[in-house]
ROBATI-175304 format. One record per atom (N, C-alpha, C): residue in three letters; x, y negated, z negated. Coordinates in steps of 0.05 Angstrom, whole numbers, plus 5000, padded with zeros to 4 digits. Layout:
ALAXYZ
...
# end
This chain:
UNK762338332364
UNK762738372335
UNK764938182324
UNK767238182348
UNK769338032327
UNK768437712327
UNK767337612342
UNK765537332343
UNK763637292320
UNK762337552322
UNK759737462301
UNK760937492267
UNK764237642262
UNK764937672236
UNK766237452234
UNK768137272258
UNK769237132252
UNK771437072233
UNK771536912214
UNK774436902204
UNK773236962165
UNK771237042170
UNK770537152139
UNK771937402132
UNK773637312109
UNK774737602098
UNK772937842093
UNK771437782075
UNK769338012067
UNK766838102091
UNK767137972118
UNK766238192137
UNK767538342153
UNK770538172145
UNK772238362165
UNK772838592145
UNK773238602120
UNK772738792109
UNK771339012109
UNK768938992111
UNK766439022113
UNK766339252143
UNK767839072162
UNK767439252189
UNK770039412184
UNK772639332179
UNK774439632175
UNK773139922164
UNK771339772137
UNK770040032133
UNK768940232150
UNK767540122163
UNK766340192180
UNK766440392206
UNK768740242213
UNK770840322238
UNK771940612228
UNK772540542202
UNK774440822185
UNK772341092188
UNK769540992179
UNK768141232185
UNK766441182206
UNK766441062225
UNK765741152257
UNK767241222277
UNK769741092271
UNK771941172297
UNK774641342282
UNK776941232296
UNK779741362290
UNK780241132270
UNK782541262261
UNK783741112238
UNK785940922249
UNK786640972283
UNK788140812289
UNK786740552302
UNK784540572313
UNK783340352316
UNK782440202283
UNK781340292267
UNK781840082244
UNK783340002232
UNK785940052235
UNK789140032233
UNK789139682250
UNK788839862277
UNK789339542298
UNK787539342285
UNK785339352283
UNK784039072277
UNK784738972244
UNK785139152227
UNK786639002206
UNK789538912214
UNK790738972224
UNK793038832231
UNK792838572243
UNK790638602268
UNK789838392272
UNK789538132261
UNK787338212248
UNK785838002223
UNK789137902201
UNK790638062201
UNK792938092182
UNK790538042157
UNK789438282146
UNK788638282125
UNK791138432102
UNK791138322079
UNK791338382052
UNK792638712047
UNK793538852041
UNK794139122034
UNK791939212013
UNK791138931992
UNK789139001963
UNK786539021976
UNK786238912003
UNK783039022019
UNK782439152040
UNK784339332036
UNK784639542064
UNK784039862042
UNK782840042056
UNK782840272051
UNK786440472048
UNK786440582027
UNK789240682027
UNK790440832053
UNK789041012065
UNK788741072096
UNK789940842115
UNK788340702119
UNK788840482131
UNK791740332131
UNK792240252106
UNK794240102096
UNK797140332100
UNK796140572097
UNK798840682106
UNK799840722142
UNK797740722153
UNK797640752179
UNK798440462193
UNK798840292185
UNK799939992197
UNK803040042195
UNK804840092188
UNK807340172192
UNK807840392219
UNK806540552221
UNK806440752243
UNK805140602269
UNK804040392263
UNK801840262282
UNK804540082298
UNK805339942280
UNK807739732290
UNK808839872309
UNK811040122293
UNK813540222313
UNK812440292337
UNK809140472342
UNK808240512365
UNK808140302384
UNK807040072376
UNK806239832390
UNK808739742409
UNK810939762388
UNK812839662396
UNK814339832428
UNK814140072415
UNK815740262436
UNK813840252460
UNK810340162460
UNK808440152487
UNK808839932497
UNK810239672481
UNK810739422488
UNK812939562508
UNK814439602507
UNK817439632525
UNK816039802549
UNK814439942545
UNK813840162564
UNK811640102591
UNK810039892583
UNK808339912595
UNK806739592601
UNK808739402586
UNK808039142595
UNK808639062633
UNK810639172641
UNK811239172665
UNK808839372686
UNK808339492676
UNK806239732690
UNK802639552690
UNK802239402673
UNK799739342660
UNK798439232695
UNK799739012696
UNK799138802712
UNK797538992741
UNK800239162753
UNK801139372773
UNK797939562779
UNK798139612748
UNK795639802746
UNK791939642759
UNK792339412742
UNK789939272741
UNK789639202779
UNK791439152796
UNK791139072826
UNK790639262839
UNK792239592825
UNK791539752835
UNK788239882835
UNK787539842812
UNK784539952804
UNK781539732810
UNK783239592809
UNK780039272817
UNK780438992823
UNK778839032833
UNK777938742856
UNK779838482843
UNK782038392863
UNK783638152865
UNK782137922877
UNK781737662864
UNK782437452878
UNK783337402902
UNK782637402934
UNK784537322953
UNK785737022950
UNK785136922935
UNK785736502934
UNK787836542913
UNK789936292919
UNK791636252900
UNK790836162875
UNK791136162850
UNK790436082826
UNK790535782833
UNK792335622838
UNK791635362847
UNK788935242855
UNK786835462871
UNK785435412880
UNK782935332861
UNK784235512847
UNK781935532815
UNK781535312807
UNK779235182803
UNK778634922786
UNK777434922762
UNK778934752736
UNK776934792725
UNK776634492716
UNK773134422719
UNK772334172719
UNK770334042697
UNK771933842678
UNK771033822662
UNK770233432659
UNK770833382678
UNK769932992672
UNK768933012699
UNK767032832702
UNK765532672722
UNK766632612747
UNK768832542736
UNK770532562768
UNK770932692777
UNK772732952773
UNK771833152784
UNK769733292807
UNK767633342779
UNK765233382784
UNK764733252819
UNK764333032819
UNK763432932844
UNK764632982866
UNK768133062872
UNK769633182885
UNK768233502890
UNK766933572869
UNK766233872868
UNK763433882888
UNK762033742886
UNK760033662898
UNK760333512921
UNK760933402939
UNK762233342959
UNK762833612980
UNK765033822966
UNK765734032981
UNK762434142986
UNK761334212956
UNK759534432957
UNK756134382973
UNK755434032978
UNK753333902986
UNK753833943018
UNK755734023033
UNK755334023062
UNK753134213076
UNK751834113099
UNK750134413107
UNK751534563114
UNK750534893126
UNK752035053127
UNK753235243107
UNK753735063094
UNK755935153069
UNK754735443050
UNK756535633049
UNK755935853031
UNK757135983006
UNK755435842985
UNK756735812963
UNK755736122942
UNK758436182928
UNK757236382907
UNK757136322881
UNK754936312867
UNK754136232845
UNK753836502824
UNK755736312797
UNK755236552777
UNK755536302748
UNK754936472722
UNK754436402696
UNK755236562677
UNK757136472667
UNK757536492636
UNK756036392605
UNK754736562584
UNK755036402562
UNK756336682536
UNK755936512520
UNK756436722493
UNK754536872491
UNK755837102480
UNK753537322485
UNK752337432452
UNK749637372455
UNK747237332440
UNK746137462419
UNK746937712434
UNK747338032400
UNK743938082392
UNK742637952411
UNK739837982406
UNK738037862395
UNK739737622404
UNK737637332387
UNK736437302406
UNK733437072395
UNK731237112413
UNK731536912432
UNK731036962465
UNK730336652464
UNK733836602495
UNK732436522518
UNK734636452530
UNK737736302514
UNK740336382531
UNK742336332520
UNK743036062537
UNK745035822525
UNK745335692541
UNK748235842553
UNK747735602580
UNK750735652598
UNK753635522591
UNK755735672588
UNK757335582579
UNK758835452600
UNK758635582628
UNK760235582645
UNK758635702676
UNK759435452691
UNK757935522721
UNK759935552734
UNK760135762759
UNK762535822774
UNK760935752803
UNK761935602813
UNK761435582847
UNK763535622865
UNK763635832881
UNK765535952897
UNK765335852928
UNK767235762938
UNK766835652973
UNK769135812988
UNK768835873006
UNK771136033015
UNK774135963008
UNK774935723003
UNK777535773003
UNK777935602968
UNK776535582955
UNK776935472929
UNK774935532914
UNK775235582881
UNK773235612864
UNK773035442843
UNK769935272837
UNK770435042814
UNK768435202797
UNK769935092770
UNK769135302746
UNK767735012730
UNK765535002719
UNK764134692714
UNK763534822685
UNK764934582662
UNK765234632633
UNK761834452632
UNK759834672624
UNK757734462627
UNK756934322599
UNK757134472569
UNK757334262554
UNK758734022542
UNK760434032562
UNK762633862560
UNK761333592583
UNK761333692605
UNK759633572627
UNK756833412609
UNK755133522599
UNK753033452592
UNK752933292565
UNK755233322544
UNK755333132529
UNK757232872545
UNK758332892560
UNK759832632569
UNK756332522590
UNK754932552604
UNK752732502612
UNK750532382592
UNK751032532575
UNK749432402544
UNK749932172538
UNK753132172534
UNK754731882522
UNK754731652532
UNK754531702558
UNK754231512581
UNK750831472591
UNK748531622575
UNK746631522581
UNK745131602609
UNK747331882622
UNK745831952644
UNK745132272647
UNK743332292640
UNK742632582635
UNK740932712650
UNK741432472673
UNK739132662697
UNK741932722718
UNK744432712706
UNK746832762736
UNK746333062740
UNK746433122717
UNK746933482726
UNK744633512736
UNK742433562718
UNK740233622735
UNK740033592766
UNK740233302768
UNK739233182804
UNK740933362825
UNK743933342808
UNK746633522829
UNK744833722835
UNK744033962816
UNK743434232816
UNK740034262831
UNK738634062826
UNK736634082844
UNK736633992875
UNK738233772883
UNK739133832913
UNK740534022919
UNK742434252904
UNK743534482919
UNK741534662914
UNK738734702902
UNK738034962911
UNK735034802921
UNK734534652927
UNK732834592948
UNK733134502971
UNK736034572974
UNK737834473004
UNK737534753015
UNK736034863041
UNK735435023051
UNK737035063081
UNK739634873076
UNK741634903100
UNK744235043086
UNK743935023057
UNK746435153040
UNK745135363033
UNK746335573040
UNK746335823024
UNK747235972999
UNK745835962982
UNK745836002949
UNK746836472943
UNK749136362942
UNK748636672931
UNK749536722906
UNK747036932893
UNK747537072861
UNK746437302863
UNK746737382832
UNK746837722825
UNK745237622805
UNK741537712804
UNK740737672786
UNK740437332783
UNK739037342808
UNK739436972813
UNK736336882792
UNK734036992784
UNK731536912775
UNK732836902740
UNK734637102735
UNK734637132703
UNK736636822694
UNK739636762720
UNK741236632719
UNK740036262714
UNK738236282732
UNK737036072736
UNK733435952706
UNK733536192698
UNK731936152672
UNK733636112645
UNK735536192655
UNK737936052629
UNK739335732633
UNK739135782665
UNK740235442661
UNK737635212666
UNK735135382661
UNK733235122658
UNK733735142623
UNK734635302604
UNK734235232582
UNK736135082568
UNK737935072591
UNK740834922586
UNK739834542581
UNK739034552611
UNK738834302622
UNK734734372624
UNK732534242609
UNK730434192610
UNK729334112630
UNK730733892640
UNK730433782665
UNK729033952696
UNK730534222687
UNK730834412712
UNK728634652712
UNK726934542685
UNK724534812676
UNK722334852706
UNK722135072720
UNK719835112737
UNK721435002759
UNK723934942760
UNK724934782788
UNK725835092805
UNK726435402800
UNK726835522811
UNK725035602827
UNK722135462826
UNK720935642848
UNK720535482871
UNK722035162865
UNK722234962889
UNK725835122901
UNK726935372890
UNK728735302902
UNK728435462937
UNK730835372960
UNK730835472979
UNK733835632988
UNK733935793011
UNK736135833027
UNK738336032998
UNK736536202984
UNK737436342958
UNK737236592967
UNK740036722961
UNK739937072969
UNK740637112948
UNK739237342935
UNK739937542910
UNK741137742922
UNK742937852912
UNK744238022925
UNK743738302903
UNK741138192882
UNK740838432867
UNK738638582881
UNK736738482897
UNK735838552912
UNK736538702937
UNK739338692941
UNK740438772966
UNK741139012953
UNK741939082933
UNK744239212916
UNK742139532919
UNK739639402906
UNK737539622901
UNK737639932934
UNK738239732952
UNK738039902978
UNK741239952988
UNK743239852977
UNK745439972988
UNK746340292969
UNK746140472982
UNK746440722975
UNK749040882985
UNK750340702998
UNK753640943008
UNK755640802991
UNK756941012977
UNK759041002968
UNK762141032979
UNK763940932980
UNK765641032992
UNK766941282986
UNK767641443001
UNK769641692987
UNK771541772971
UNK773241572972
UNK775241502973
UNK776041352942
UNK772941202935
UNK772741082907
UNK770941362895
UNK770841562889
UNK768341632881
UNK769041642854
UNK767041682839
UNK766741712802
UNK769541932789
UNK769442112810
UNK771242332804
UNK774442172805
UNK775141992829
UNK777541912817
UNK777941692808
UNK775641612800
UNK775741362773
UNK777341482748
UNK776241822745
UNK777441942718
UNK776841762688
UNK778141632681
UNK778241532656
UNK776041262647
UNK775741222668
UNK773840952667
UNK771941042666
UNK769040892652
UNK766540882655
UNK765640812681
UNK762740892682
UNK762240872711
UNK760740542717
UNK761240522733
UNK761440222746
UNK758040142735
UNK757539932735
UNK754039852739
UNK753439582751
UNK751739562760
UNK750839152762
UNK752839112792
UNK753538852784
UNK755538752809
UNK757838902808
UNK759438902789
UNK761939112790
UNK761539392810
UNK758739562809
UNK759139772833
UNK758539722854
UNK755839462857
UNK756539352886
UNK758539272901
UNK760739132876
UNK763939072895
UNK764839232897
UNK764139532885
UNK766139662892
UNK764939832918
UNK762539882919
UNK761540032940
UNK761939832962
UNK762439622967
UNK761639492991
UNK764039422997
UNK767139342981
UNK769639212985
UNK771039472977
UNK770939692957
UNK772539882942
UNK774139832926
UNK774039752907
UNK775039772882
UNK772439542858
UNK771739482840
UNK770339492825
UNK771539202810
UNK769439072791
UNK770938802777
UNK771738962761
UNK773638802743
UNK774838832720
UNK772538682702
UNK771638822683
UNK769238702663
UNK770438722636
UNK772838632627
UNK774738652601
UNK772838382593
UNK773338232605
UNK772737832587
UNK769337852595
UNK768138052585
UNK764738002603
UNK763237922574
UNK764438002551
UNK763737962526
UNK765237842500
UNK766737672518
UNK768337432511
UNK766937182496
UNK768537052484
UNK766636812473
UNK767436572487
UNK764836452510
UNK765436322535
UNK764736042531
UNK764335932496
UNK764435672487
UNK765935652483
UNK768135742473
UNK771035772452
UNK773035522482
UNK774035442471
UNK775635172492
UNK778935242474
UNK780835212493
UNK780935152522
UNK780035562524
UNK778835672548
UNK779435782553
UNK782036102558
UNK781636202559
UNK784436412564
UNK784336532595
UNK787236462601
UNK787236592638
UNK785936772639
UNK786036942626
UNK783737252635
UNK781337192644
UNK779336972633
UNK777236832626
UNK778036762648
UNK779036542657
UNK779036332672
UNK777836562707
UNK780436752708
UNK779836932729
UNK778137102736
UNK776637202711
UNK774337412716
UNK772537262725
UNK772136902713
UNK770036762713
UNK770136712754
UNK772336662759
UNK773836612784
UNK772336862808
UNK772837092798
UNK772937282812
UNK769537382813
UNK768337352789
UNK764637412792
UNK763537212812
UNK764136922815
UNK763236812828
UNK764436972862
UNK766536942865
UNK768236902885
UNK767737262906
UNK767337402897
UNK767037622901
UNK764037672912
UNK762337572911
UNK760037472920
UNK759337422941
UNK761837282957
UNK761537062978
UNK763637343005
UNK765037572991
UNK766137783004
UNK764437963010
UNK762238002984
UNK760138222987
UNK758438103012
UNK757237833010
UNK755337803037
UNK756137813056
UNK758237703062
UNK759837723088
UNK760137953105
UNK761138173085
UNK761838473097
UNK759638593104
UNK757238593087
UNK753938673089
UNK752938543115
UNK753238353119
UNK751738213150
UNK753138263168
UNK756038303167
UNK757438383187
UNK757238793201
UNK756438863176
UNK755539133183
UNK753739293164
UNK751739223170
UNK749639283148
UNK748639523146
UNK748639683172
UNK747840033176
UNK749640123157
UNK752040153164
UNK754340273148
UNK754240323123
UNK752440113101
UNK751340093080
UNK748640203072
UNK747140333094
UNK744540423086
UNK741840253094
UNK743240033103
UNK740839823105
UNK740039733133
UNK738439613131
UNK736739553162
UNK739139373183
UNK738239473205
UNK740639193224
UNK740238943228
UNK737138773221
UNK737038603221
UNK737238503188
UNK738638543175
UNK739738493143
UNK740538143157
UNK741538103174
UNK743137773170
UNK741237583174
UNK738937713204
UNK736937523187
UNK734837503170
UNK735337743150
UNK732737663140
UNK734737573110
UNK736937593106
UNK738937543089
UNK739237263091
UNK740537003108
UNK740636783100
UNK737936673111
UNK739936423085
UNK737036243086
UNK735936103105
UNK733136043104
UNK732635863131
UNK730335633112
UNK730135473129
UNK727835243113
UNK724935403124
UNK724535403088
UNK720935443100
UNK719535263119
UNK717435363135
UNK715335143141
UNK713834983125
UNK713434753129
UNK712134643113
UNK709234683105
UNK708334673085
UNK704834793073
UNK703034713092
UNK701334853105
UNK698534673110
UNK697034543082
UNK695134433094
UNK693134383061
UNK692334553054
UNK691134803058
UNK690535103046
UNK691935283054
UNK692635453044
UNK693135663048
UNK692135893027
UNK690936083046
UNK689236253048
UNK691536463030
UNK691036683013
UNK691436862998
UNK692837013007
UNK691537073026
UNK692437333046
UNK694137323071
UNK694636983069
UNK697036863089
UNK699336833073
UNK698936843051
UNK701536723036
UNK703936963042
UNK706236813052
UNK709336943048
UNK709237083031
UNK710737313036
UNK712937483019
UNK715037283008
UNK716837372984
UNK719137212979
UNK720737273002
UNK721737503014
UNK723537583033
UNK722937313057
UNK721037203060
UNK719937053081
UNK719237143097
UNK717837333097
UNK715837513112
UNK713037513102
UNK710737563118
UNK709037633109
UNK708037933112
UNK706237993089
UNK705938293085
UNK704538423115
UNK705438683108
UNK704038853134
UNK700638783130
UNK700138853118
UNK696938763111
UNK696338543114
UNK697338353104
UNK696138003116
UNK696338043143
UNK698838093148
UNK698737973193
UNK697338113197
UNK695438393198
UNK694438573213
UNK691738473201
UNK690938373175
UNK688038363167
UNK685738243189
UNK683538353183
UNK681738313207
UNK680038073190
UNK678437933208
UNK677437723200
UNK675537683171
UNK673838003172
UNK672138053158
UNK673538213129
UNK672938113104
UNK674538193081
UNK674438503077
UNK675838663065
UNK675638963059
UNK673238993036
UNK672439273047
UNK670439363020
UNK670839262997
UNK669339212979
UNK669439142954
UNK670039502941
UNK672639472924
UNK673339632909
UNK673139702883
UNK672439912864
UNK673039872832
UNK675540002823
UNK677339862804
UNK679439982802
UNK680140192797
UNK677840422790
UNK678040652789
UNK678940822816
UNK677640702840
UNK677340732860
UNK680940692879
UNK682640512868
UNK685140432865
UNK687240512865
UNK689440622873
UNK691540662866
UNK694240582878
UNK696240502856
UNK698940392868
UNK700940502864
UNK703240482872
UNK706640492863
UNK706840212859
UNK708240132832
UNK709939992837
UNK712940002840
UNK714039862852
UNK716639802847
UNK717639782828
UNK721839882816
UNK721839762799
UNK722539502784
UNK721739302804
UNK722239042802
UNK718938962792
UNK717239052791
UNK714538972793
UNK713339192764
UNK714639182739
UNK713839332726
UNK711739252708
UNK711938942704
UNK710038752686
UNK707738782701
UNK707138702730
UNK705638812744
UNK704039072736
UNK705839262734
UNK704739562734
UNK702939512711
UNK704239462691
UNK702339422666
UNK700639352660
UNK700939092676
UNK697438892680
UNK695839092688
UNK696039162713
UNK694139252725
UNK692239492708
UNK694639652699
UNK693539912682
UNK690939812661
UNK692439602647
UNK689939532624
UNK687839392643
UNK687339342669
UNK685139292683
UNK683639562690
UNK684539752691
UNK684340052694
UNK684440112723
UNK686839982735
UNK687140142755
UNK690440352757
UNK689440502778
UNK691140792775
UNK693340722780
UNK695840752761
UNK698940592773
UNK700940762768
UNK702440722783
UNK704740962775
UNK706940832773
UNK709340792764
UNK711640632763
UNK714040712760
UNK715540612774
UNK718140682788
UNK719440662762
UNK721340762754
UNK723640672729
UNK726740542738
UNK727840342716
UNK729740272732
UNK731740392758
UNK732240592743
UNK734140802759
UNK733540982785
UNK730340812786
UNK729541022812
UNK731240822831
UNK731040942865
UNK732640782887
UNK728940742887
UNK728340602908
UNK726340412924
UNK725340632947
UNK727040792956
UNK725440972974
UNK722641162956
UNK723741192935
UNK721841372923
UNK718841302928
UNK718941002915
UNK715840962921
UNK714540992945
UNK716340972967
UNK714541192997
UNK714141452992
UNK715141592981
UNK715041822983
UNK712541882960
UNK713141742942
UNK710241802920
UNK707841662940
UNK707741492952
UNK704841312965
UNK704241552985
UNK706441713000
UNK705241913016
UNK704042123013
UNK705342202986
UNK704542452981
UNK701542342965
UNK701742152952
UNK699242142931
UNK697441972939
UNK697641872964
UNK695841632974
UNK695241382962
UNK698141252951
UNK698140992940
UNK698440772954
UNK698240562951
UNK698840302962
UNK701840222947
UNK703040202962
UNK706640092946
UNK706139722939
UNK706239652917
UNK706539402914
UNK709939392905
UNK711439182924
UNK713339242928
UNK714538822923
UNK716738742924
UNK718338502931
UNK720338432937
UNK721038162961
UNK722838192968
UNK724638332985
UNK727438332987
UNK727938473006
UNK727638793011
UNK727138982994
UNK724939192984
UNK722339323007
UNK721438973010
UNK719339053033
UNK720239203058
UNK721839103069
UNK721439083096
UNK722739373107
UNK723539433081
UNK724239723086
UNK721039983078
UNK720339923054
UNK719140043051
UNK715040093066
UNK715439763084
UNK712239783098
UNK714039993117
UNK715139983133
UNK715640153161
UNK714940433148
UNK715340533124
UNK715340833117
UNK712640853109
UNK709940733107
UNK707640883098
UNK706040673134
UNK702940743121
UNK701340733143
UNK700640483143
UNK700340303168
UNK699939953158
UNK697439903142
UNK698439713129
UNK697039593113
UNK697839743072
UNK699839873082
UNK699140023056
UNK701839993035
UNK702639763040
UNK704339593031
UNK704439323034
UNK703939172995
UNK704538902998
UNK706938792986
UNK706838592989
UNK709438472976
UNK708338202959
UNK709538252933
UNK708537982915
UNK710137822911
UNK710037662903
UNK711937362888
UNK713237482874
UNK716237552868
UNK717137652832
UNK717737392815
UNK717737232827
UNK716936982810
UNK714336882796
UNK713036982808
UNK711136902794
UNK710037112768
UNK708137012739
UNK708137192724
UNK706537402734
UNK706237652706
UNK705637842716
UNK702137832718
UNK701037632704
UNK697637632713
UNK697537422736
UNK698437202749
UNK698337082775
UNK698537392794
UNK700537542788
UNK701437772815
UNK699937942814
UNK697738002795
UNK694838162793
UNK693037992807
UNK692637822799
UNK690337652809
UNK690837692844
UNK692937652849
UNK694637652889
UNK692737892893
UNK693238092874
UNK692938342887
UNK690738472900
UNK688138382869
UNK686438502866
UNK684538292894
UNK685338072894
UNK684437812929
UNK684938002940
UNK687238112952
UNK688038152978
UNK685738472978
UNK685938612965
UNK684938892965
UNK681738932969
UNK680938632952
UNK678038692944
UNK677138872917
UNK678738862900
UNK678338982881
UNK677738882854
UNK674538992852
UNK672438852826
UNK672638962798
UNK674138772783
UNK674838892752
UNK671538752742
UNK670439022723
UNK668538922710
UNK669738982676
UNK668838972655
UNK668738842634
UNK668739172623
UNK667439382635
UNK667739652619
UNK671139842639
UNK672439642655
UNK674839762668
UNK676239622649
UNK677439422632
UNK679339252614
UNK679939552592
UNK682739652597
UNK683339852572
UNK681440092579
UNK681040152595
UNK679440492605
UNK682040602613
UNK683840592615
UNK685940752615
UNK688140772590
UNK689340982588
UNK691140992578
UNK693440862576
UNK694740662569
UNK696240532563
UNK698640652564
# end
């Protein structure tokens, strides 16, 4: 809000009102003071409550500037690297120093993104800010700054080319949170990079991982959070997996605004960098967390095999780099021909566009909602005799729990009518022209 009113008197006006009759009178106190608006455009309320606002301020200034810092180390996730380590990289030179560290094999880097946040405009946001984390340093890459100096100079394939050898380098390990949504914003950044995510390799989502880690620690639980909201996204994965949670104060910050503010600089520091703690601890003890024991290898990356000239439908990989229980076990001869009436699935809830498709084909679907965990859909396929269409790391938990074959795994990259079409191949299942919309919607 305070971004989108900006430095217009008559909306900051406009929102005091507002504040006066949605919140306390002392929060619309603070932000006219803020603004240092006028006494002739403040509500009389208001305008008397800024004198009382001061002396308070003043007496919490003395009280609690020394405590602030104390509090924040005590409640969430620190930086282990010195601020020194922090880079932030904004000329070419740089840059190529940054790339150098980050282009070695081996190397396991954590990747995150900043931009300004959008308020519900249509339409990917660009990146304001790329964070690449390496174990012992973090470079923070100013990319419209980067990309108009690339402009000026007439080379506007640098960024691109950098960013397509690190995620089609299948000896570096790419880690994000929400790596498919991250990576559709910076093809809109950089054009160059549109459709290049599904060439990428050696990529762990760790939002995928997130879905199956279910132990909390004791010790952090909701109850002695007390005052705070409850954690969500990556913030409760750091906290369930390291114990203590990000700080998400600068998450709705304005992350074009130059130079920067240290708070910014560190949260941006710490989303990336915290990433590279979460995988580490997860591969090193993955039961402990709820998850399978072979988590490390099916967790880093490895180079695909290379394509034959066909490949067959029902051979094609999982994303996890597995293939489904049903492809390896399928027998030579194709399954009954099916009608989708005849049909029924769970989906996942990573596979909800999916669910949809299918329904207006009229077959029987049931669908997970965000907030379900991933075990559920075994338990509905058992009880109700569904097929789990499932992705990712997801699978390999959920084929072991129904009967083989009765779990596949789709592309989540790919859209949601390509991952119908997978389906209805692998199953044998014949959509005719009076199944389109025979169901309820």
């Amino acid at each position: 809000l305070q971004s989108t009113v900006g430095e217009n008197r008559w909306l900051q006006g406009e929102l005091i009102q507002l504040l006066l009759s949605h919140c306390h009178l002392s929060t619309a106190a603070r932000w006219a003071q803020r603004w240092q608006l006028p006494e002739e455009m403040l509500p009389p309320a208001v305008a008397a409550e800024l004198p009382k606002l001061q002396t308070q301020e003043r007496v919490e200034e003395a009280t609690e500037a020394g405590d602030d810092e104390e509090r924040k180390k005590q409640d969430y996730y620190q930086l282990p690297i010195p601020r020194a380590h922090i880079h932030f990289v904004q000329t070419w030179e740089e840059t190529l120093q940054c790339w150098e560290k980050v282009l070695q094999p081996g190397q396991v880097v954590g990747i995150d993104m900043e931009w300004r946040p959008s308020f519900g405009r249509v339409g990917r946001p660009r990146i304001a800010l790329l964070q690449m984390a390496l174990k012992d340093e973090v470079f923070l890459l100013d990319l419209p700054q980067l990309l108009e100096q690339a402009e000026t100079q007439g080379q506007e394939e640098k960024l691109p080319h950098f960013l397509q050898m690190l995620y089609s380098d299948a000896a570096i390990t790419k880690l994000g949170y929400g790596m498919s949504g991250d990576l559709s914003s910076l093809a809109a950044t950089c054009p160059a990079l549109k459709d290049k995510e599904k060439q990428a390799r050696g990529v762990v989502d760790l939002l995928a991982v997130d879905k199956q880690v279910d132990v909390l620690s004791p010790e952090h639980s909701p109850q002695e959070r007390g005052w705070r909201q409850p954690e969500k996204g990556l913030s409760l994965l750091v906290q369930r997996v390291l114990g203590k949670p990000l700080d998400k104060a600068q998450q709705m910050s304005n992350w074009e605004r130059r130079p920067l503010r240290e708070q910014q600089i560190l949260y941006a520091a710490s989303d990336a960098y915290c990433l590279l703690e979460v995988y580490e601890k997860l591969c090193k003890d993955p039961e402990s967390f709820g998850l399978s024991s072979d988590l490390t290898t099916s967790l880093v990356g490895k180079p695909s095999p290379k394509p034959r000239a066909k490949l067959n439908k029902q051979e094609a990989a999982s994303p996890s780099g597995q293939q489904c229980q049903g492809a390896r076990q399928a027998s030579p001869c194709a399954p009954a021909a099916l009608c989708p009436r005849e049909f029924s699935v769970v989906c996942d809830n990573m596979l909800q566009g999916l669910g949809r498709y299918l329904r207006c084909l009229g077959v029987d679907v049931c669908l997970l909602q965000n907030q379900d965990e991933h075990r559920k859909a075994a338990e509905i396929a058992r009880q109700e005799g569904r097929v789990i269409l499932t992705s990712g790391l997801p699978y390999q938990t959920l084929q072991s729990q129904v009967a083989e074959g009765r779990c596949f795994s789709v592309n989540c990259s790919e859209k949601a009518k390509d991952q119908a079409l997978q389906v209805l191949k692998h199953f044998n299942v014949q959509v005719s022209l009076a199944d389109i919309f025979s169901r309820c919607q």
